[in-house]
N, C-alpha and C positions, 0 to 999 in steps of 0.2 A: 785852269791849273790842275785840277782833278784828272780829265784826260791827261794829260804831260806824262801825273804820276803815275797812274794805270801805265801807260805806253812805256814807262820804264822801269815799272818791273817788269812786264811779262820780256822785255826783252833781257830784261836782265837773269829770268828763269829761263829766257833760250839758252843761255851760255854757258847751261850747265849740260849740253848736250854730250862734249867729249868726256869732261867729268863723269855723266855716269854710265858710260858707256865704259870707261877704263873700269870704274868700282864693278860692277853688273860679271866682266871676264874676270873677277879676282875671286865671286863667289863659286863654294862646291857646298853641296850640290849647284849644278847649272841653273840657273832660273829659266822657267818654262814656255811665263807669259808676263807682260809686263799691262800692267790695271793705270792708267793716265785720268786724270780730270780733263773735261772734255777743252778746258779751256788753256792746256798745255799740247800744242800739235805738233810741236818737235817733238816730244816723245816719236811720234812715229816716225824718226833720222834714225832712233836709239833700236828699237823694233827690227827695222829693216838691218841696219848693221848687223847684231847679232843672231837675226834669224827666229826672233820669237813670237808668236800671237799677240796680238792688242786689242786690250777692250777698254774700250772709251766708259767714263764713268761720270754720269750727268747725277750733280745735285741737285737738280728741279724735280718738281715732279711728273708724272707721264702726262698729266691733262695739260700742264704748261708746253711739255715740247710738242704733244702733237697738234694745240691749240697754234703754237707759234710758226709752225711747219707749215699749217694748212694754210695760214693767211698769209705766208710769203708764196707758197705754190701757186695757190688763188688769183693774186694781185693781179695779175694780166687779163683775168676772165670775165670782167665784169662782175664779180660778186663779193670783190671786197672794193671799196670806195675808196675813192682818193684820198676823201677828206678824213685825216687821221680823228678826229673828236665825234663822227656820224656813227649812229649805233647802227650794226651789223650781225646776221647772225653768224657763228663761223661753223663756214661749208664742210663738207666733210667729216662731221661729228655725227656719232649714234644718237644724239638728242640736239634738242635747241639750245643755245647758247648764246647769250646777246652780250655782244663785247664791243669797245671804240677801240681802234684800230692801233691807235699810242699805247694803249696796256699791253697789246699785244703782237711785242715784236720778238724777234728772237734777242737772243743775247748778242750785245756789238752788233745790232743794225741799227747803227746809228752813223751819219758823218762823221768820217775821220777815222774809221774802223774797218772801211772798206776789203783794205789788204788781210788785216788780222783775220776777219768773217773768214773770206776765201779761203785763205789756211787753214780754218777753221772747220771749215765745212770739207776741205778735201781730206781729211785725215780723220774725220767720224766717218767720210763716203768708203773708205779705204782701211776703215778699222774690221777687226772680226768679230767683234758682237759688242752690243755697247749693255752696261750695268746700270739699275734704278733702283736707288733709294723707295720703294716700294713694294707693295705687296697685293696679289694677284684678287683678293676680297675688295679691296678698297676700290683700284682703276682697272678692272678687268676689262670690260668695253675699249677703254682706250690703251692699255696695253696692247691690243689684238691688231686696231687700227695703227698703232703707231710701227708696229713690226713689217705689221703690210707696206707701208709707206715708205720705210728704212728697206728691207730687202733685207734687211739682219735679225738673227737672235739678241734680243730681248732679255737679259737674266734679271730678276728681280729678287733682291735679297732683302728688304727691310720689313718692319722699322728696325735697324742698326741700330736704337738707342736700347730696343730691347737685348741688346747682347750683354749688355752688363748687367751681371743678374744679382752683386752683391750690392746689399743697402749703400755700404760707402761709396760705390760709383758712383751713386747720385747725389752724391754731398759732396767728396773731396773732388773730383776731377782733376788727379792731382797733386791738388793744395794743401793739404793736412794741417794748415794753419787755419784755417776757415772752419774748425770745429764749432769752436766757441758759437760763434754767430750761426751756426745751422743750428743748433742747440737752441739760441735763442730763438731761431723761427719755428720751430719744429715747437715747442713751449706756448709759443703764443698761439700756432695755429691748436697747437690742443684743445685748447679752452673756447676751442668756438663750436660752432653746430654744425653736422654732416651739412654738406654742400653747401655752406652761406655766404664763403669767401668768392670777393671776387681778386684774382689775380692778375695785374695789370704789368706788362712788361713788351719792350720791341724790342728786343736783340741787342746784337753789339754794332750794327752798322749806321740803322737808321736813326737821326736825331729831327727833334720836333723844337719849334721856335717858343720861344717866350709865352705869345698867346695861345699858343693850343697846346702846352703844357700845365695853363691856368685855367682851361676851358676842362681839362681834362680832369685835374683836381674836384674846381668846384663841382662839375659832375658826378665824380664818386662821393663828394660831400652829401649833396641830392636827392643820391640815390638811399639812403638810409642804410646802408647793407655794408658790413665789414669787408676791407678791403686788403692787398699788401698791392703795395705799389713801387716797381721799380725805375727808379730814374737816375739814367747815366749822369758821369760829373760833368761831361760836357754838354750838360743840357740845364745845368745849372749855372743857366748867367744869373747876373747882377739882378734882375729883376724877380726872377724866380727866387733866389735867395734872399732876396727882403721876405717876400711874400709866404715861402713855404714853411718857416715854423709857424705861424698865424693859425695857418690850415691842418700843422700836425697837433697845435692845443685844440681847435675844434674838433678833431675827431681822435685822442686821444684813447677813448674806450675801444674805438672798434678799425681803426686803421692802423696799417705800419709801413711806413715808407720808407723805402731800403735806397740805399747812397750808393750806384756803383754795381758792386757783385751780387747776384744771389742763385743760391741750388736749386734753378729751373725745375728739374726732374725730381727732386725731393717735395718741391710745393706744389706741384701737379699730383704728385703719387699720394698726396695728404687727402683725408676723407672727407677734411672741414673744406677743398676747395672746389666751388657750382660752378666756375665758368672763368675763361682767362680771356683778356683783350689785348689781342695778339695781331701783330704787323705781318703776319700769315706768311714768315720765314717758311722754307720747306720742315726745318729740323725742328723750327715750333710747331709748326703743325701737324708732324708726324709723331712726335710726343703728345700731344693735346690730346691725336688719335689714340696712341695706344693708351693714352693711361682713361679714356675713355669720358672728357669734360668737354660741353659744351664750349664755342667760343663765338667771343665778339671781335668782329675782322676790321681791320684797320690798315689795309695795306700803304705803303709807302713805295714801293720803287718796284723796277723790273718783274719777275715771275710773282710778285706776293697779289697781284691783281689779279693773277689767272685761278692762281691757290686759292683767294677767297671763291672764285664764283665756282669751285670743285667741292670748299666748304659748305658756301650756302646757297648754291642751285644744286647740284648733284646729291651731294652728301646729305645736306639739308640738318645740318648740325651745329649751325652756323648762324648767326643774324649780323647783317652788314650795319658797322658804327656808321656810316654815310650811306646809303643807297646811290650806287648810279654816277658814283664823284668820277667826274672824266678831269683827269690830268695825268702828266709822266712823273711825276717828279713829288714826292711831299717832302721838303727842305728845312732847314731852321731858318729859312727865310720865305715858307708858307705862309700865308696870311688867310683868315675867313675859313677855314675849309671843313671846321665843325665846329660845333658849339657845345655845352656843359648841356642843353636839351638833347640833342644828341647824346651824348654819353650815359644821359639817366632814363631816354628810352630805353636803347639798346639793353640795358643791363636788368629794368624791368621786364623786357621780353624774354629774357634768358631764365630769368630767374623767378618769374612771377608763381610759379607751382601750375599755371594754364593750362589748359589741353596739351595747347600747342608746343608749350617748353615741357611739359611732359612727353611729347613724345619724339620731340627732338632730344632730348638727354635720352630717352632710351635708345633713340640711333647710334648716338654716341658710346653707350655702355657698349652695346653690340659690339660695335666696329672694334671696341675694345678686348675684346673676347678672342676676334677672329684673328685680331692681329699677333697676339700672344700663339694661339695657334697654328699663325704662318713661320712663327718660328720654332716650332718646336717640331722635334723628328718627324717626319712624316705631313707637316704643315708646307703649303704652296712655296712659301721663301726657300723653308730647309730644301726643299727638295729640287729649287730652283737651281740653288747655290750647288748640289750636290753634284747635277746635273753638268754646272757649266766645269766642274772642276774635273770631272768625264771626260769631257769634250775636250779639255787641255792636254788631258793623260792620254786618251788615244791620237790625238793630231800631233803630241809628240813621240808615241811609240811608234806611227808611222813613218815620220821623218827619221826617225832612228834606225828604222827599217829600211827604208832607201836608199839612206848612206853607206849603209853597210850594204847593200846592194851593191851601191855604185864603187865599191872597196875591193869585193872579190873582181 
């Protein structure tokens, strides 16, 4: 049923092809270049009508696409394995990498996506440079290899979330009704100790079942250590909801469990917060990085598999909440797949003050440093972006140049 509804929207985002192709000839100034999500390939109908550059613009991040690239290129050569759950290393990477082959497929390769994929792929084969949510400190090695691979320019602009530079971007996004309640979290994280919080949140896509929303509780219970914890409303069945005020009198002093909404980038940017356990979203995790806090990885679906093991084999900034969990899929009809020991490991290794989590949080500050730096004048991003908007300006003074060629 899932498929169905996927399969009708993106068809129903094809339809907007002549749409905006008519809006697009109504604006002046002309537009130059049109910027598409990689996962909208009729843009490139809209392109070729009116004659302008395309660049594809991938939300994952660089270690996922070239991670997913290499093991579909691979497939035939004997060095990646039939068998989707057999650990492999993936070929063509400047280091070791040991992944099962279900984490690591591209986007829509899967049955029944057949057609989409191929569209897919012929219109990033046929784009002129494609954009990454990234920044040249973080995936440099694989920025290099994945350009080689592509045959195209590469522009790396992020972290994007650093672009909002004022305090309220990170509270209202928005909402300006949602004051009150940043207030309130912003209050109670005051009154805790640099780094003690642990911040617990998966996005807005992924939902977890009954038991490993209670395994995940009674682990921050556990763990001794002040927590906020976020959990969607649709993740509060019947059973959760008996269970969970229980858990908010027991921890009481040192927990706060938030219903729904809350200001991601305001309770990251807070001093009181040592580490977040995060479903290792690209945009979670690129906030995580910039604002410079250890995480505990918890992937659930598609690219957040690849993301943790950039976390915590590369980056090494990162302790995986399961090690090694081979599945496609973490559902609200998962069952078994951690436990509350699990979660009050993890959270002791991050936070224990050890060597180890000492010097993994200082990874983490860094990266934190370098990334504010990629965006500021003369940092890798700025200068990426400055670059590619160059590259726009003269490929179209030249075409401007030609037609008034082809005019006298």
């Amino acid at each position: 049923m899932e498929t169905e509804k996927i399969d009708k929207f993106f068809l129903a985002t094809s339809m907007l092809t002549e749409p905006l192709v008519a809006y697009l000839r109504q604006q002046w100034p002309k537009p130059t270049c049109l910027v598409s999500d990689s996962s909208n390939p009729w843009t490139r109908d809209v392109a070729r009508e009116l004659g302008l550059l395309r660049f594809i613009f991938h939300g994952p991040s660089c270690f996922f696409l070239l991670c997913s690239h290499n093991v579909h290129e691979y497939a035939s050569s004997g060095d990646v394995p039939g068998d989707f759950f057999q650990p492999f290393f993936v070929p063509g990477l400047p280091q070791k990498i040991e992944v099962v082959r279900v984490q690591a497929l591209r986007f829509f390769d899967y049955p029944g996506w057949e057609k989409f994929l191929e569209q897919k792929t012929e219109a990033e084969a046929t784009a002129d440079g494609h954009i990454i949510n990234t920044f040249r400190e973080l995936e440099s090695p694989f920025l290099d290899h994945y350009q080689r691979a592509l045959g195209k320019t590469i522009w790396h602009i992020g972290p994007v979330s650093l672009s909002n530079k004022k305090p309220e971007d990170a509270i209202f996004r928005g909402d300006k009704t949602i004051a009150e309640e940043a207030r309130r979290i912003s209050n109670w994280l005051d009154a805790k100790d640099t780094a003690s919080v642990i911040y617990v949140s998966f996005g807005t896509i992924v939902s977890n079942s009954p038991s490993h929303t209670l395994e995940i509780g009674t682990g921050l219970e556990a763990s001794n250590r002040p927590f906020i914890w976020v959990i969607k409303q649709w993740d509060i069945l019947p059973e959760v909801e008996k269970w969970l005020p229980e858990l908010e009198e027991r921890t009481r002093s040192r927990g706060l469990i938030l219903k729904g909404w809350a200001p991601q980038v305001m309770i990251l940017s807070h001093p009181s917060v040592g580490a977040f356990l995060t479903h290792c979203g690209w945009n979670s995790t690129q906030e995580a990085v910039s604002l410079g806090i250890p995480m505990i990885t918890w992937p659930h679906l598609a690219d957040q598999f690849l993301n943790e093991n950039l976390v915590v084999k590369v980056l090494q900034t990162g302790v995986a909440l399961k090690p090694q969990m081979k599945t496609l899929y973490v559902s609200r009809e998962s069952e078994g797949l951690i436990a509350r020991e699990d979660v009050e490991r993890a959270i002791e290794a991050v936070m224990d003050g050890g060597e180890e989590a000492q010097a993994r949080r200082q990874r983490a500050k860094q990266l934190a440093i370098e990334a504010k730096k990629a965006m500021e004048p003369g940092g890798s991003s700025y200068e990426s972006l400055t670059l590619m908007i160059q590259h726009v300006l003269d490929a179209t003074s030249v075409k401007l140049h030609d037609t008034e060629t082809t005019v006298r």
